[in-house]
C-alpha positions as CSV (number, residue, x, y, z in Angstrom):
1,X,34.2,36.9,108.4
2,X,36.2,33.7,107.4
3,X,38.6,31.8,110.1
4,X,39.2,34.7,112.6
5,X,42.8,34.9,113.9
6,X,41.1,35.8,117.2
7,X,37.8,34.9,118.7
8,X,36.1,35.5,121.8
9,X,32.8,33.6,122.5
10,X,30.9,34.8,125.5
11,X,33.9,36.2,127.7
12,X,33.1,37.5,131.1
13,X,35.6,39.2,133.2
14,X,35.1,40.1,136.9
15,X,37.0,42.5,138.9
16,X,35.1,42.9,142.3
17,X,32.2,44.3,141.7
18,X,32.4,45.4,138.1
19,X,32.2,43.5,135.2
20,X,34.4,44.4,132.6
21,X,33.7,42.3,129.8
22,X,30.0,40.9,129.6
23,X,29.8,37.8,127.3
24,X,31.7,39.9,124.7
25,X,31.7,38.2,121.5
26,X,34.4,39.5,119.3
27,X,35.8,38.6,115.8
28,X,39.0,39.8,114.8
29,X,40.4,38.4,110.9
30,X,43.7,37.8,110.1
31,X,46.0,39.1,108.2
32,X,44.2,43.2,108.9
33,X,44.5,46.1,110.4
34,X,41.8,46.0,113.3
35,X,41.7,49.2,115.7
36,X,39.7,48.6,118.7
37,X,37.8,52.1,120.2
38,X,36.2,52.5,123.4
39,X,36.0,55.1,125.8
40,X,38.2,55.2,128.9
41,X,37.0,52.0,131.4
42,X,35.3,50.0,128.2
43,X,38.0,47.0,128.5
44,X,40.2,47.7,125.9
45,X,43.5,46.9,127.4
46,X,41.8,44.1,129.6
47,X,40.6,42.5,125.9
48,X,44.2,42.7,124.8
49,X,45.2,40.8,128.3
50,X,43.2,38.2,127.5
51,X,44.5,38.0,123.8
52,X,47.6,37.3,125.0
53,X,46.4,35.1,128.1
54,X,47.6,37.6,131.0
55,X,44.3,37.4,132.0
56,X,42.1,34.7,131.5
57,X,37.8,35.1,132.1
58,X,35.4,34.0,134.6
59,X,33.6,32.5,131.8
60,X,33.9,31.7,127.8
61,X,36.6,31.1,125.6
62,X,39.4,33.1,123.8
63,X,40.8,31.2,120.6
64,X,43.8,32.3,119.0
65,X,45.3,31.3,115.9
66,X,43.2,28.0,115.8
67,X,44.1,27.4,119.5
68,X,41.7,27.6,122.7
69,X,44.3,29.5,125.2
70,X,41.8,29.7,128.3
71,X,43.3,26.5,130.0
72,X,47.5,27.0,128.9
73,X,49.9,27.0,131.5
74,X,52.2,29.0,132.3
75,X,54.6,26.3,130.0
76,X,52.2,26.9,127.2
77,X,51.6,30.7,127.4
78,X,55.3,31.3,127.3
79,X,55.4,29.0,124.1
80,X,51.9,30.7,122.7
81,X,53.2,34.4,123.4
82,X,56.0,34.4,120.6
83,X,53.1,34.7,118.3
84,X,53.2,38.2,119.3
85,X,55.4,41.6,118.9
86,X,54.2,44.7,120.7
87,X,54.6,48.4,120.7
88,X,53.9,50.3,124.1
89,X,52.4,53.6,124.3
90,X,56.2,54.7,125.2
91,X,58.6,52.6,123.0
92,X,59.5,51.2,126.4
93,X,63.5,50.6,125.1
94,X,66.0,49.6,127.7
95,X,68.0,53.2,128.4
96,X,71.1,51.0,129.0
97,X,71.2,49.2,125.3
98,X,71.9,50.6,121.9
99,X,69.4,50.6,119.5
100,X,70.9,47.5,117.8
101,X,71.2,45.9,121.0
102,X,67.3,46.5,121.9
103,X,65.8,45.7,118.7
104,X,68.1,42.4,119.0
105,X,66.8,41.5,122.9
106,X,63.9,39.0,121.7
107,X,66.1,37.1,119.4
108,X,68.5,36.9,122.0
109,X,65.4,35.6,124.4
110,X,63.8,33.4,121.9
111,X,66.1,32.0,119.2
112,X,68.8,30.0,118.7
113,X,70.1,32.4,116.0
114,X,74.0,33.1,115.6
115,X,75.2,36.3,116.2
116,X,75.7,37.2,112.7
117,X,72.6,36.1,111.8
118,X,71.0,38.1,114.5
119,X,72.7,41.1,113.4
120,X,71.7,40.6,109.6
121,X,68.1,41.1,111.0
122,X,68.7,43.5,113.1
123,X,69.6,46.2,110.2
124,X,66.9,44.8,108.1
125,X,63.7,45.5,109.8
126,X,65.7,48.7,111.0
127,X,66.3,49.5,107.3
128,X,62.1,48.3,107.3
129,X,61.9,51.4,109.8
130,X,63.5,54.1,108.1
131,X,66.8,54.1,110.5
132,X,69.1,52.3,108.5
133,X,72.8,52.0,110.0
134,X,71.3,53.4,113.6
135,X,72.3,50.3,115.7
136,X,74.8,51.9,117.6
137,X,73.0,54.8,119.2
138,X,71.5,55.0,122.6
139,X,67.8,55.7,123.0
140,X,68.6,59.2,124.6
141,X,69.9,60.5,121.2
142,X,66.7,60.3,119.5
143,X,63.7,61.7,118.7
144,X,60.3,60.5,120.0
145,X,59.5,59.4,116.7
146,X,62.2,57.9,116.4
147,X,62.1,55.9,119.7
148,X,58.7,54.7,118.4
149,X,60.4,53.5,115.5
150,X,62.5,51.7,117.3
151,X,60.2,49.7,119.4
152,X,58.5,48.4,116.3
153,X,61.4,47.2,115.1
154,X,61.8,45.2,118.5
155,X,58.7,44.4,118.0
156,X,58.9,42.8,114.1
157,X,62.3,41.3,114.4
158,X,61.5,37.8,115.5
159,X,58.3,37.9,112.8
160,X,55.6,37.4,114.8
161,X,52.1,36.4,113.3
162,X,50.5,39.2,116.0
163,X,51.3,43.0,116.6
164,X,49.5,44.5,119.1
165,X,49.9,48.4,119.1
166,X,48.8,49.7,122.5
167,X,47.7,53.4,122.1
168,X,50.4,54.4,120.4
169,X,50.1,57.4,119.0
170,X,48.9,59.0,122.6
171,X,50.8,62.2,123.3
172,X,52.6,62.5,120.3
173,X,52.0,65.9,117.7
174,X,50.0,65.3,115.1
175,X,52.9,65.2,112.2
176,X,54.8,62.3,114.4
177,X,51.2,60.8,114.9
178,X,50.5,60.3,111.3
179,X,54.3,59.1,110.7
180,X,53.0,56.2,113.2
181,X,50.0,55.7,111.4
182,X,51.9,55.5,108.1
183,X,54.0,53.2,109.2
184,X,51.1,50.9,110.8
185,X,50.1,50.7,107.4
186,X,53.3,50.0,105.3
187,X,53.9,47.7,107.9
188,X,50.9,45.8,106.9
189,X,51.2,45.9,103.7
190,X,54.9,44.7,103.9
191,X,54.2,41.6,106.3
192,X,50.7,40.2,104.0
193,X,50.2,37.6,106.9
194,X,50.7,40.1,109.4
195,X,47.1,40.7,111.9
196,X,47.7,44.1,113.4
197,X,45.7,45.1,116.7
198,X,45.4,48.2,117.9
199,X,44.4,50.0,120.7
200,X,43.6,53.6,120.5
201,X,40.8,56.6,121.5
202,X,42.2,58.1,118.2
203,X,39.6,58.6,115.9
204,X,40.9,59.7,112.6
205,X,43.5,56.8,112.9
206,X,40.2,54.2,112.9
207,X,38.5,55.9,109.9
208,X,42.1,56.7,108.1
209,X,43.8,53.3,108.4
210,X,41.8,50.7,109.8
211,X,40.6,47.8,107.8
212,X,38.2,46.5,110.5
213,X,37.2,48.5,113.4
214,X,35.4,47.9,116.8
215,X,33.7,49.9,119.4
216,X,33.5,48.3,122.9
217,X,30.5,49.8,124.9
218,X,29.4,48.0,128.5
219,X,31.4,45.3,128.0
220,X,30.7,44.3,125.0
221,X,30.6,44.6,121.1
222,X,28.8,48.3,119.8
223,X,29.6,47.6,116.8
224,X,32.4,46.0,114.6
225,X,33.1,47.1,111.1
226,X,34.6,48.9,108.1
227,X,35.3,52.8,108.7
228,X,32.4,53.2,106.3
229,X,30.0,51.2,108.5
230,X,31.2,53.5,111.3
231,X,30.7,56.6,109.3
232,X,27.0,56.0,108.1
233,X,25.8,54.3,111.8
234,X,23.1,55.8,112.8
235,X,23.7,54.5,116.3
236,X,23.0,57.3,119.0
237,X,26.0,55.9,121.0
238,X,28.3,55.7,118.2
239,X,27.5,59.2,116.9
240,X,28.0,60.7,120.6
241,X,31.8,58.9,120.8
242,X,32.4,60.2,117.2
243,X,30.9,63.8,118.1
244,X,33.2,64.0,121.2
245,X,30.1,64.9,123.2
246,X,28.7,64.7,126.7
247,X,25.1,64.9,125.9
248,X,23.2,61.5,124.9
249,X,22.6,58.1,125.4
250,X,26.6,57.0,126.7
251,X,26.8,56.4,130.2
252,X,30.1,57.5,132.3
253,X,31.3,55.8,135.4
């Protein structure tokens, strides 16, 4: 893999008495869809805290987009962190703002961008979303789907070179679920610079629109891949997570 966006080399991270990450090396290439699996525990959300240095390790190094982000201050991780857009498992949208005004929040927060201008945007990457001319209603007149929609929007609008998508197609149906995953992928598709992370335990998302996936296991890499590698591995770990079953070589906590 040629000049990862994102590279861990030897990360440990220590809560108390459990180590969470074990000298986890981990590649993750730009411009991709990456979907990172792991059962419950395996340090997913803790690998996306140190990707966006809310966390930083006991040991190693986290480089992102060419830069080594284990020693930025707070100066620098505030600067470093508009890299990134990000959708929450719930949409998270302020109840109090209109759609417009939520999708508009992180130009307001990290531009200098004229009111017009930011408004221009705004119904752009709304249009991007499928809810064209939508900036006026309030989050408790829509749909979940919908609400999900919105937060991507929030989370696209300033352009950001990173979207991390933290489980979220996790209590949805399955017809709104494979909306999400749609648009995952036409988002991808649209923004060709655009490295997409996400977090998920849903399987048929990494095999259906995944470009690189990776199962964390003990702390550390089980194996990273295309869906195809994961479908022919004749791992006994990786054929458990896939079978959904209790019986084999996976330990639970």
């Amino acid at each position: 893999m040629n000049d990862p966006m994102i590279k861990f080399q030897k990360v440990t991270k220590i809560f108390g008495k459990f180590r969470v990450l074990d000298e986890l090396d981990l590649d993750i290439p730009a411009g991709r869809i990456t979907l990172i699996l792991g059962k419950s525990g395996e340090g997913k959300s803790v690998t996306i805290k140190h990707i966006m240095g809310l966390l930083k390790p006991n040991s190693g190094t986290v480089n992102v987009d060419g830069e080594e982000i284990t020693h930025f201050d707070e100066k620098q991780l505030r600067e470093f962190r508009k890299k990134f857009g990000m959708l929450f498992q719930q949409a998270a949208l302020f109840d109090s703002m209109s759609v417009g005004e939520n999708v508009m929040f992180p130009l307001r927060e990290h531009t200098k961008m004229k009111l017009p201008e930011m408004e221009e945007q705004v119904a752009r990457i709304l249009k991007d979303v499928g809810l064209a001319g939508l900036e006026e209603k309030m989050p408790s007149e829509l749909s979940t789907g919908e609400k999900k929609r919105v937060g991507l929007a929030r989370a696209l609008v300033h352009k950001p070179k990173i979207i991390l998508y933290d489980e979220p197609t996790t209590g949805m149906d399955p017809i709104v679920s494979d909306m999400i995953d749609n648009l995952i992928v036409e988002v991808s598709k649209r923004e060709k610079d655009l490295t997409s992370i996400v977090i998920s335990h849903d399987l048929k998302a990494a095999l259906d629109i995944a470009d690189h996936v990776v199962m964390l296991y003990k702390g550390r890499v089980q194996l990273a891949g295309s869906p195809d590698d994961f479908r022919k591995s004749s791992d006994p770990v990786i054929r458990q997570f896939f079978a959904g079953k209790v019986e084999g070589p996976m330990e639970f906590f």
